[in-house]
C-alpha positions in Angstrom: 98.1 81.7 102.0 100.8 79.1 102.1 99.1 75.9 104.0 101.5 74.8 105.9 100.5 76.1 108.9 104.0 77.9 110.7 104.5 80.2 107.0 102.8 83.4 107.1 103.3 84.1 102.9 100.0 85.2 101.5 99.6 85.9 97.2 97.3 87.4 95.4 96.6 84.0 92.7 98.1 85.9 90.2 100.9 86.6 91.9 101.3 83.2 93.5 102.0 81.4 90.3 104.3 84.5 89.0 106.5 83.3 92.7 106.9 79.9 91.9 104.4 78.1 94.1 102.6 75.0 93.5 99.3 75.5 93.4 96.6 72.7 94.0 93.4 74.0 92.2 90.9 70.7 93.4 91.8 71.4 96.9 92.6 75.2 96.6 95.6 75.1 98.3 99.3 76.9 97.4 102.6 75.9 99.6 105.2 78.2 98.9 108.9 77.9 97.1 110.0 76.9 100.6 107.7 74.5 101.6 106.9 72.9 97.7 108.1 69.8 98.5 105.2 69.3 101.0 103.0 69.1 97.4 104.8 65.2 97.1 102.8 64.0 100.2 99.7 66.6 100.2 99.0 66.9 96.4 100.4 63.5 95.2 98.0 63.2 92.3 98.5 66.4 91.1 102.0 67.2 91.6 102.4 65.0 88.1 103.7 66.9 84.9 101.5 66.2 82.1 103.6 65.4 79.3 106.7 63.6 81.3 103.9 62.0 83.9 106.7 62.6 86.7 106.8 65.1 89.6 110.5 65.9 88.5 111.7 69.4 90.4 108.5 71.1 91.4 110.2 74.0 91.3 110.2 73.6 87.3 106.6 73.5 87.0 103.8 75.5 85.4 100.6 76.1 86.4 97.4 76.3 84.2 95.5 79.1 85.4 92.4 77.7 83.5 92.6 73.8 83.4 95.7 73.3 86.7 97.5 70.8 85.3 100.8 71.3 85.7 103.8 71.4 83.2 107.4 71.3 83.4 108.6 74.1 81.3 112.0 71.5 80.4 109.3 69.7 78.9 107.7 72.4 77.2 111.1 73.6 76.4 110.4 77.0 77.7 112.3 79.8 79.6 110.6 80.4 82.7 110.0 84.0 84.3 107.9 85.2 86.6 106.1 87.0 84.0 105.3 83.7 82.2 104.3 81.9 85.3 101.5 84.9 85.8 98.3 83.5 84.1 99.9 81.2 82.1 97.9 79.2 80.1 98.8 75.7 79.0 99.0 74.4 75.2 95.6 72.8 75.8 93.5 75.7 77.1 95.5 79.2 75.3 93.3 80.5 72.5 93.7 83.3 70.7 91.7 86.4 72.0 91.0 87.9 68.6 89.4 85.0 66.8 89.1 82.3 69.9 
């Protein structure tokens, strides 16, 4: 469920990365694509992107399912879908499920 406490928008976790929330995995919270700017004051250390070290447009970001770091896809130069948000997997923590 989104936490901010007047939005009723519940996900399944796959689902809530595939609609663009941010996701805070140490506190276990999600806020929504309307309320995502809320992550700047209530997830300040982890609304950073790995690679640029800058919150940029949250909007933009990626979630780790595995690890939750978060990733701007400009800075992965990716395409993002919904499809690619769902279970995505940053370059750190993909393997390959054949061989591992």
């Amino acid at each position: 469920k989104c936490c901010e406490e007047s939005c009723g928008r519940s996900y399944h976790y796959p689902c809530a990365a595939a609609a663009g929330t941010f996701q805070d995995m140490k506190k276990c919270t999600v806020l929504c694509s309307d309320h995502i700017q809320q992550a700047l004051i209530r997830s300040k250390d982890e609304v950073h992107c790995v690679v640029c070290d800058s919150p940029g447009d949250l909007l933009d970001q990626l979630f780790c399912c595995t690890c939750g770091q978060h990733y701007h896809a400009m800075c992965l130069d990716i395409t993002i879908t919904p499809l690619k948000r769902a279970g995505w997997q940053c370059p750190e923590c993909k393997v390959c499920l054949a061989c591992k």
